[in-house]
N, C-alpha and C positions, 0 to 999 in steps of 0.2 A: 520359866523353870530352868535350873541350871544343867548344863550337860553332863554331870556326874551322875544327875539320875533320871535320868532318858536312858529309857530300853533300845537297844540295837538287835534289829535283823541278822537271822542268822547270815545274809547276803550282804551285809552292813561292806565287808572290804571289798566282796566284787564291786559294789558300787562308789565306791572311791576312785577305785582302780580304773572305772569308766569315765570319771570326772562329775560324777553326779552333783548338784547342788543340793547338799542335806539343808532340813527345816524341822523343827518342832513340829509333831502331829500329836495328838491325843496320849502324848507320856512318850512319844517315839520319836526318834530321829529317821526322818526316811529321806526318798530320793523325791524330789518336787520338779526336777528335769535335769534330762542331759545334756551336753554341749548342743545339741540339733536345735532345741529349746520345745518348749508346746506347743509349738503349731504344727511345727514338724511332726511332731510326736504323735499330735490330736489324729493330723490327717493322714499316717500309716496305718491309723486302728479303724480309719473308714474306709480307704483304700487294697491296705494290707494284714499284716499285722501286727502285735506288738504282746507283750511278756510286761505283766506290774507284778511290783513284789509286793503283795499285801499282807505281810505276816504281820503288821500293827494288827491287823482284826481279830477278836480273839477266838476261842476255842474251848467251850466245857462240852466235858464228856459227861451225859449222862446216860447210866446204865443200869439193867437190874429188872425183875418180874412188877416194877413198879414205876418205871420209865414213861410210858409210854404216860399210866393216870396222872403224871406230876405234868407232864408237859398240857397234857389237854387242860387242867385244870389253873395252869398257867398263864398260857398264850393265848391269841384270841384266834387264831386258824383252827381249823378243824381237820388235826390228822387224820381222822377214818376217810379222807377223800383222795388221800392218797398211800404210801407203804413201805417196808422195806425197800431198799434199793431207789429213795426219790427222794428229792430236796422240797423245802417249802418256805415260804414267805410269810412271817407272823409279825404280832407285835407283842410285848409285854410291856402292859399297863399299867398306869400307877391308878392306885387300889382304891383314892379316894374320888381322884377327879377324870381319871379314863385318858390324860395326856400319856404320850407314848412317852413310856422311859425308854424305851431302847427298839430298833429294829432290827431282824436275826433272819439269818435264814437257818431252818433246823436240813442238815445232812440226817437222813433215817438210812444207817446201816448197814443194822440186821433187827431181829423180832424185838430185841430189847437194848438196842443198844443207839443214841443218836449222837452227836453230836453238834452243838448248838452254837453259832458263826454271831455272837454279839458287835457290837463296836468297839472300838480300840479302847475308850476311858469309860467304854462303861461295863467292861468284864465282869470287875469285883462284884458290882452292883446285881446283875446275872445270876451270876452264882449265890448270892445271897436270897434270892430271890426261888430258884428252881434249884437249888443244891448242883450236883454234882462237881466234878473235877476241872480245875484250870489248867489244860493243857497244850496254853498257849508256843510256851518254851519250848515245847519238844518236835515242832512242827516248825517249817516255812510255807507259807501259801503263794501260789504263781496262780496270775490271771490272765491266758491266753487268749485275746478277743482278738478279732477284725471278719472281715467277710471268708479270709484264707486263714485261716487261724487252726481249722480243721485240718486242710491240707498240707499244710507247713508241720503242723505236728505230727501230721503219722509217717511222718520219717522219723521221726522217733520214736513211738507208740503207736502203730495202728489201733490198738485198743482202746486205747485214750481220743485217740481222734472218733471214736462211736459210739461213743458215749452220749447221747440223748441230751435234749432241753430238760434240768429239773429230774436227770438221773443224776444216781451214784453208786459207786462200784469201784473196789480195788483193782488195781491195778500195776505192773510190774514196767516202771520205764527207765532204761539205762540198765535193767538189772536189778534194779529199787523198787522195794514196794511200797506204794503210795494207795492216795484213794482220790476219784477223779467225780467231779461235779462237774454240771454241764450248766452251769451258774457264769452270772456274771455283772456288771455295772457298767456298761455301755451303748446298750441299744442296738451291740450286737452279738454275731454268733461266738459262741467260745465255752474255754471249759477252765476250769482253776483245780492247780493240783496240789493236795495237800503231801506234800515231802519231809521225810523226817529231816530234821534240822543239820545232821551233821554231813548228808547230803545236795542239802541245797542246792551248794555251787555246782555241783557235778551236773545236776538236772539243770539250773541256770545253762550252763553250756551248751549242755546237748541242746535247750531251746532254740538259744540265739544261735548256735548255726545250722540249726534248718532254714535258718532266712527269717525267725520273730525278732521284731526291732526290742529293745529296751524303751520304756515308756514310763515315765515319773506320775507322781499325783496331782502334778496340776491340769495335765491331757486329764487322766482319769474324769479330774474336776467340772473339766467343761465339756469331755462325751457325754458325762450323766446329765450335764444339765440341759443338752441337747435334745437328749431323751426322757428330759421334764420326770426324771427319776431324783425320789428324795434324797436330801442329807440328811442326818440325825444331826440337832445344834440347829439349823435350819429351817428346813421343811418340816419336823419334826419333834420333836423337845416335850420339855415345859410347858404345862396351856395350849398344847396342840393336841385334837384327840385324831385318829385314824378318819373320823365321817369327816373334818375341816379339813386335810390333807386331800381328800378326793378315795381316800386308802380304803372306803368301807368293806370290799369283797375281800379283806383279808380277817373279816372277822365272820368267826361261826355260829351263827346265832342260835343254828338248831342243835349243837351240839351240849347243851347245858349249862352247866358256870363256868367263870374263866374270871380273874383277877379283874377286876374294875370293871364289870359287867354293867352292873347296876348303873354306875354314872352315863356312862355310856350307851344304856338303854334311855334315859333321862334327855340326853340329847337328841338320841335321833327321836326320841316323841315329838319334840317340838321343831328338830331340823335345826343345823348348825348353824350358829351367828356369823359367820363368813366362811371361805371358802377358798383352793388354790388354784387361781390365774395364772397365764401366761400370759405375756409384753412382750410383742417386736420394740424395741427400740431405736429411733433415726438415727444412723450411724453409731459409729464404733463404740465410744465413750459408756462402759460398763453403769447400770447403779449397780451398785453394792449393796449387800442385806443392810437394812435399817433406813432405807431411804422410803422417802413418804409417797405414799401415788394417790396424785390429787384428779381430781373428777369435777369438770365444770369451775376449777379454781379452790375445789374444798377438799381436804383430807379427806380419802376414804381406805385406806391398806397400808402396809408396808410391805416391800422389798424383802423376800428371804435372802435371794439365791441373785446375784448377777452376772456377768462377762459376757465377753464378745462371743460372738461364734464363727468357729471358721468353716462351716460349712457355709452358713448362711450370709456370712459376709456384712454382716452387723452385727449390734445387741441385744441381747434375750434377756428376761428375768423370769423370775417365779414371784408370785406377792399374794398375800392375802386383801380378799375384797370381798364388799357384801356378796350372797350369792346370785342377787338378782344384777347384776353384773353381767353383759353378753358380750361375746366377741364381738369387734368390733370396734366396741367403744372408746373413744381418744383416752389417753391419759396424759399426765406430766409429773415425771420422777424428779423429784429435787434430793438434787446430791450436790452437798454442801450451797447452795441457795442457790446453784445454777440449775435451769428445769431443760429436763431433757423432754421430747417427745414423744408418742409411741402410740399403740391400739393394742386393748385384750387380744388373741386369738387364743385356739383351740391347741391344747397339746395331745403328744409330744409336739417338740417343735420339728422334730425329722422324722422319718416314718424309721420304726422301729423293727429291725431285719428279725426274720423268724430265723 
């Protein structure tokens, strides 16, 4: 894609300014790490904490005495389990074969009003899907994680820092009123603040000198996969439904129809044709999505998700395998015809901080 039309962050020059390395992401130029690089980066968000600028994710607003039906009969979570003032984790389905077009967390407000956290390239597709407004541009989003990520922020916000797991609630920081989720893609504590855009840097500031490091999308990249948390593209797409992902308690079954139900019931009657594993891998050397994990010498998966880890001090993957597949069981990933070694186990691969 050429750089004349990649979308920029509204934080786009504080991150120049810091020396970031920008990269293509999903129609966006973002920050992929700072001079520190990501390892550095990785292990401030387990140790301390760290500030991502995820404004590529998008943002429709829907609202209205009819919000709430559009979404239920949409998505496959079932809002009545949780309410105003809470986040939640769905999927919306495509309509024929139940693979996830997209994973969202929906922000609920107020009585009628949500706002719904798509992926960066698949907004448009969103909104076409569940109406309402794209109000990507008018927002910056900040994802404060690590174990102190609470503490370091309420020198800036006390407010913000008590804000709950999977709440949300305005919020007033630096003087700005924002809205504060207690969300995140790490595996650990934190809270992401939506700032209006012409803002940004200001709240950027106030972050990073409480002591939040800056932290690019390639830590982001390999916290989540740590925490055997999907990517959409990935773990998730095309010909992937929520039951093969392992994702099934995101769907509401008692709650009536919801877009690509039907397919979706069709599967789990019969139980999904494979399933998502985790791979220790011997030593450092990554696979990469699309590598084959063979069993006994014979195809049986592919490779979603690879990298090193740096907690754990080797290689992790995510792969799809039949389900009767147990921890345990040797594999060997061939990346580009050199086979690496490895054994299923049981995710996440780190234990995930409440």
């Amino acid at each position: 894609m050429a750089d004349d039309v990649l979308r920029h962050s509204p934080l786009d020059a504080v991150h120049r300014a810091l020396g970031a390395k920008m990269v293509p992401f999903g129609g966006w130029e973002m920050p992929v790490a700072y001079s520190g690089g990501t390892i550095a980066e990785h292990t401030a968000c387990r140790t301390g904490a760290v500030v991502f600028d995820v404004s590529h994710l998008g943002t429709v607003r829907v609202d209205g005495a009819d919000a709430f039906d559009r979404l239920q009969g949409s998505l496959t979570n079932d809002l009545r389990k949780v309410g105003p003032g809470r986040a939640q984790y769905t999927h919306l389905l495509d309509a024929d074969d139940a693979s996830v077009v997209d994973d969202i967390i929906v922000w609920w407000l107020d009585d009628e009003t949500f706002d719904v956290m798509p992926n960066a390239s698949n907004t448009s597709g969103v909104v076409a899907a569940i109406g309402g407004e794209d109000t990507t541009a008018t927002r910056a989003i900040l994802a404060v994680q690590g174990p102190e990520a609470r503490q370091r922020i309420s020198k800036v916000s006390a407010e913000a820092a008590e804000i709950k797991r999977f709440r949300v609630a305005p919020v007033t920081i630096d003087g700005v009123d924002c809205v504060v989720a207690g969300t995140g893609y790490t595996g650990e504590d934190g809270v992401e603040l939506a700032v209006p855009a012409a803002h940004a840097p200001q709240i950027w500031e106030a972050v990073t000198n409480s002591g939040v490091e800056p932290a690019g999308l390639g830590a982001r990249d390999t916290l989540r996969l740590e925490a055997a948390l999907p990517l959409h593209g990935h773990e998730l797409g095309p010909g992937i439904t929520p039951l093969q992902a392992n994702l099934g308690w995101v769907v509401g079954w008692e709650k009536g129809d919801f877009r690509g139900r039907g397919a979706l019931e069709a599967e789990r009657a019969v139980g999904p044709a494979r399933t998502l594993r985790g791979i220790h891998v011997e030593g450092r050397q990554p696979a990469r999505d699309g590598a084959a994990v063979l069993i006994d010498g014979m195809a049986a998966g592919t490779v979603t998700s690879g990298n090193f880890s740096p907690v754990l001090g080797h290689a992790i993957a995510l792969a799809f395998l039949p389900p009767s597949v147990e921890p345990g069981t040797p594999v060997e990933l061939d990346v580009r015809g050199r086979l690496l070694t490895g054994h299923v186990v049981p995710t996440p691969f780190i234990e995930k901080k409440k």
